[in-house]
C-alpha positions in Angstrom: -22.8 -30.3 16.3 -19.7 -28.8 17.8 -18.3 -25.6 16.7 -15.1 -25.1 15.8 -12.8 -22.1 16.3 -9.2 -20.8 15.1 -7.8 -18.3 17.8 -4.1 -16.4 17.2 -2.4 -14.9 19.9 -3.3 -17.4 22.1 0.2 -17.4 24.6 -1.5 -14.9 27.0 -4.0 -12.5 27.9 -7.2 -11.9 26.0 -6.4 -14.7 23.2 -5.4 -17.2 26.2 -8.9 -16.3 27.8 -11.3 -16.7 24.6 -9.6 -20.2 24.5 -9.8 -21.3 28.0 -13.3 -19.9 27.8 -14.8 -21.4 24.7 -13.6 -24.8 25.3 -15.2 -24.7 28.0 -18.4 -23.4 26.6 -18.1 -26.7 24.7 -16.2 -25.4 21.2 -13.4 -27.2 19.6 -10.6 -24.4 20.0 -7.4 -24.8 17.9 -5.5 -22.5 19.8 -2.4 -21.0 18.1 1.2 -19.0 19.2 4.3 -18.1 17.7 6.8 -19.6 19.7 7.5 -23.6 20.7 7.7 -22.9 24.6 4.4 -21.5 24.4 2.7 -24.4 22.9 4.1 -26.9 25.3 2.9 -23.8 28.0 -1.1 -23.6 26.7 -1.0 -27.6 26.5 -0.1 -27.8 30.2 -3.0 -25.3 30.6 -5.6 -28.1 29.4 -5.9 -27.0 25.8 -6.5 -29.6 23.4 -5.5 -28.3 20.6 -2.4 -26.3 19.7 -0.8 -24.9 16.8 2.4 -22.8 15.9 1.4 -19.7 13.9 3.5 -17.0 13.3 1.6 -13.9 11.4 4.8 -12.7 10.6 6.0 -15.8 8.2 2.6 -16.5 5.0 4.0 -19.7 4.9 3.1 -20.1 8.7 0.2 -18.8 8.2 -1.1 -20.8 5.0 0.1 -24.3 6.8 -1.4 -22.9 10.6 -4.5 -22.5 8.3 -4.5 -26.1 6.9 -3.6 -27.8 10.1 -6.7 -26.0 11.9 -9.3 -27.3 9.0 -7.9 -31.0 9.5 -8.4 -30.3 13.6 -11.8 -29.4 13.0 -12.6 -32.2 10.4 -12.5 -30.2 7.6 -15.0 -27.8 9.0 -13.8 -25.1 10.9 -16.6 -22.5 11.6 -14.9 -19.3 13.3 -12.0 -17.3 13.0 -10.6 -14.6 15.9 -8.0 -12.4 14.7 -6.5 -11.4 18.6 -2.6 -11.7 17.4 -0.9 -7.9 17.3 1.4 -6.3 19.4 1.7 -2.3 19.5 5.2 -0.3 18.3 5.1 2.6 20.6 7.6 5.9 19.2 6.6 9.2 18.3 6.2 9.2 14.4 9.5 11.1 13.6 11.5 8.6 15.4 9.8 5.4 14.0 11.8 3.7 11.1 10.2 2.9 8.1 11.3 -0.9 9.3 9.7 -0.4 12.6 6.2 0.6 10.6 6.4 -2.5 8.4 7.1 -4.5 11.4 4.1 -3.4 13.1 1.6 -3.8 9.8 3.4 -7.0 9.1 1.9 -8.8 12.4 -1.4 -6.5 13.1 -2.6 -6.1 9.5 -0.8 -8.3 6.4 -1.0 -11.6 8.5 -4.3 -11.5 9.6 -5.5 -9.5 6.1 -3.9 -12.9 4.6 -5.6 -15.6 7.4 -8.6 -13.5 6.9 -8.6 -14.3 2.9 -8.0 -17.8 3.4 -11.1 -18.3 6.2 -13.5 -16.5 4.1 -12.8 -18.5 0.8 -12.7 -21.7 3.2 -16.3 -20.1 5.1 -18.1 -19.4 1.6 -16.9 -23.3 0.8 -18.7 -24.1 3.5 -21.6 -22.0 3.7 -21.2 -20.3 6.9 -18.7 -18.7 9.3 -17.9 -16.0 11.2 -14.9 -13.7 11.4 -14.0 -11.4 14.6 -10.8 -9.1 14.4 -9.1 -7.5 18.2 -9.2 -3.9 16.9 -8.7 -1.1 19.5 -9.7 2.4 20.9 -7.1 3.1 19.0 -8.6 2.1 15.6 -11.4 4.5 16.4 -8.7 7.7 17.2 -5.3 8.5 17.2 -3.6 9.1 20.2 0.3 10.8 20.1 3.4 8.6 20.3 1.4 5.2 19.1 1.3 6.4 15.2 2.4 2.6 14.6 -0.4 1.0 16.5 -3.0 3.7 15.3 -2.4 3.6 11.5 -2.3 -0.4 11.9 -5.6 -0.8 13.6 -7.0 2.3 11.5 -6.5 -0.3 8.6 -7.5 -3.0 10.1 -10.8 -1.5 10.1 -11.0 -0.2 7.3 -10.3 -4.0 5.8 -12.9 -4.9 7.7 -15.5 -2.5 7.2 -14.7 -2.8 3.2 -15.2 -6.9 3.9 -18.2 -6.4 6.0 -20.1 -4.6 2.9 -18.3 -7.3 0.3 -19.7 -10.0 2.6 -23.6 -8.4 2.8 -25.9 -11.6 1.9 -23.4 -14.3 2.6 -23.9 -16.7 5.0 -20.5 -15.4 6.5 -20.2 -12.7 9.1 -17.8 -10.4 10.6 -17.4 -8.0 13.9 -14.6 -5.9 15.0 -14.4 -5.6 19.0 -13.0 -2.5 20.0 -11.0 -2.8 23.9 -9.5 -0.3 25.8 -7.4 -0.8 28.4 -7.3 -4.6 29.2 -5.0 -6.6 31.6 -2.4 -8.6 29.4 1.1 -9.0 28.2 0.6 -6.2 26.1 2.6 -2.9 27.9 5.4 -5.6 28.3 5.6 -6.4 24.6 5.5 -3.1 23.7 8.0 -1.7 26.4 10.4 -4.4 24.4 9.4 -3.0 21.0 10.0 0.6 22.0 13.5 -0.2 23.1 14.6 -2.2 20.1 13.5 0.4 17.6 13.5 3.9 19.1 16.8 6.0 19.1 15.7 7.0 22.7 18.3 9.2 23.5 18.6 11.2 20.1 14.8 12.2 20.4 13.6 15.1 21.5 10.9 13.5 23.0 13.6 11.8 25.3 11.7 12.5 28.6 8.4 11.5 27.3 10.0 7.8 26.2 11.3 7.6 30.2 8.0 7.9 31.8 6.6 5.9 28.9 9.2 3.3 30.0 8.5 3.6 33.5 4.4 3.3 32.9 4.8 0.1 30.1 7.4 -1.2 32.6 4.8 -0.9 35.6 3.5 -4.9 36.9 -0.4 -3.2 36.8 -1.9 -0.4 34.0 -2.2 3.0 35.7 -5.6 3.5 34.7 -8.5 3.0 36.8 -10.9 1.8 33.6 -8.5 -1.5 32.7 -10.8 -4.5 32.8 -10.0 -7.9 33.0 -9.7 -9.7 29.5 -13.1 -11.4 29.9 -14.8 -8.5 29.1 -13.5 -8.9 25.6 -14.5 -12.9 25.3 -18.3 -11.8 26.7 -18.4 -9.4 23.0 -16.2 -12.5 21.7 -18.9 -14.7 22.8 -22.2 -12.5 21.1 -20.1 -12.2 17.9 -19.9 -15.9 18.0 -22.9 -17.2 18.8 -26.1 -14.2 18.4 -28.2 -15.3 15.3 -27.2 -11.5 14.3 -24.0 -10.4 15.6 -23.1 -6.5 15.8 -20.5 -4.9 13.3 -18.5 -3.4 16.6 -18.4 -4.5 20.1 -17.1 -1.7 22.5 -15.4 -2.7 25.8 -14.3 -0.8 28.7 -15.6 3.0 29.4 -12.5 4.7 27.1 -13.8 3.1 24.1 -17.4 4.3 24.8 -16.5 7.0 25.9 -14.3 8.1 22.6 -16.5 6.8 20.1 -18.6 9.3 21.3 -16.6 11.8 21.5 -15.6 11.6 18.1 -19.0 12.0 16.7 -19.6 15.3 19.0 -16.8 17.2 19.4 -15.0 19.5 17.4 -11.2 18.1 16.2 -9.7 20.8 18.1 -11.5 19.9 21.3 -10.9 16.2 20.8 -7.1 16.0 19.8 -7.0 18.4 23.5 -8.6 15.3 24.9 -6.3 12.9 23.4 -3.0 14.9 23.6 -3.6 15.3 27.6 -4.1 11.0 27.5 -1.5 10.2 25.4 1.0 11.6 27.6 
């Protein structure tokens, strides 16, 4: 029987990918975007199915929701959680508008289409549940304090779920990228402009070679991996008869998770003050 799948974030990069991918792999994908142009983009892309969802709006949400369970027949058997975006800004100079912003899109929506799959998966009796987290959901890293305290709760939603969903027939994994080539610097290069007083901080010269890296057509570090290495851990969370809790992907992320558990705070926040900047 085919499998059926709801992606978000779908209008590039790693959501784009898992999409492309799994329809090929033979799943019913119900792709889904915020914006029109992007639908009529992914159609001319050979997806089959695909919706508007805006994580931004509940009511998007709720009806994105109910249009992918008529897709899939009434059945729909996996949920990825990929849409977010990242509000760069030292903390000082983020607005308390900015911060909502940022948890509105990376944890409210997808803490809501997360409710309304699991009620719709324990229906069922099965499912599975995979959220996009980050390396930073594992640590902090200076002038993302937006990004880091969204995917900080991210996980911590989902680690509280995971335990709350122990002997269900419904599962869920966090994946944890690094660096990965997408839309993502660009999105957040826009972000950064439209809510950082730039020019009042005194972190003015950091934001201009922050501009100039976000800005940049390739990521400047040599560890950015393509964004199938995320659908391969998609793919295992999926499909394995037991998937993992966390997926790491790219050396960064290993490489940090590790760190964390070894080194002293001191020596770590050297380590990730001399990254962040």
């Amino acid at each position: 029987m085919q499998k059926s799948i709801l992606i978000t974030g779908c209008s590039s990069g790693i959501g784009l990918c898992a999409a492309q991918t799994l329809q090929n792999r033979g799943w019913l994908v119900i792709a889904s975007c915020r914006q029109t142009e992007d639908v009529e983009t992914l159609i001319s892309l050979g997806l089959k199915h695909v919706i508007l969802l805006d994580l931004n709006d509940e009511a998007s949400i709720e009806s994105g929701f109910h249009l992918a369970k008529e897709i899939a027949g009434g059945q729909l058997d996996a949920l990825f959680n990929n849409g977010a975006y990242g509000q760069p800004g030292a903390v000082e100079d983020l607005t308390t508008q900015a911060l909502r912003l940022q948890f509105e899109a990376n944890v409210f929506g997808t803490h809501a289409l997360t409710r309304l799959a699991v009620k719709h998966m324990l229906e069922q009796g099965c499912g599975r549940i995979v959220q996009n987290s980050s390396v930073l959901g594992l640590v902090a890293m200076p002038f993302r304090g937006a990004y880091n305290a969204s995917k900080f709760a991210l996980e911590g939603l989902t680690d509280t779920l995971r335990l709350e969903l122990k002997g269900s027939p419904v599962f869920i994994s966090l994946i944890e990228p690094g660096p990965i080539e997408s839309q993502f610097r660009a999105n957040a290069l826009v972000a950064l402009k439209a809510h950082v007083d730039i020019k009042a901080s005194r972190h003015q010269t950091g934001y201009e070679a922050a501009m100039a890296r976000l800005g940049a057509s390739k990521s400047n570090s040599r560890f950015t991996l393509p964004a199938d290495a995320v659908v391969k851990k998609l793919i295992h969370a999926l499909e394995a008869d037991k998937p993992k809790a966390r997926y790491f992907v790219t050396f960064p992320t290993y490489l940090m998770a590790f760190l964390k558990r070894v080194f002293p705070i001191a020596w770590l926040d050297a380590v990730l003050i001399k990254g962040g900047s």
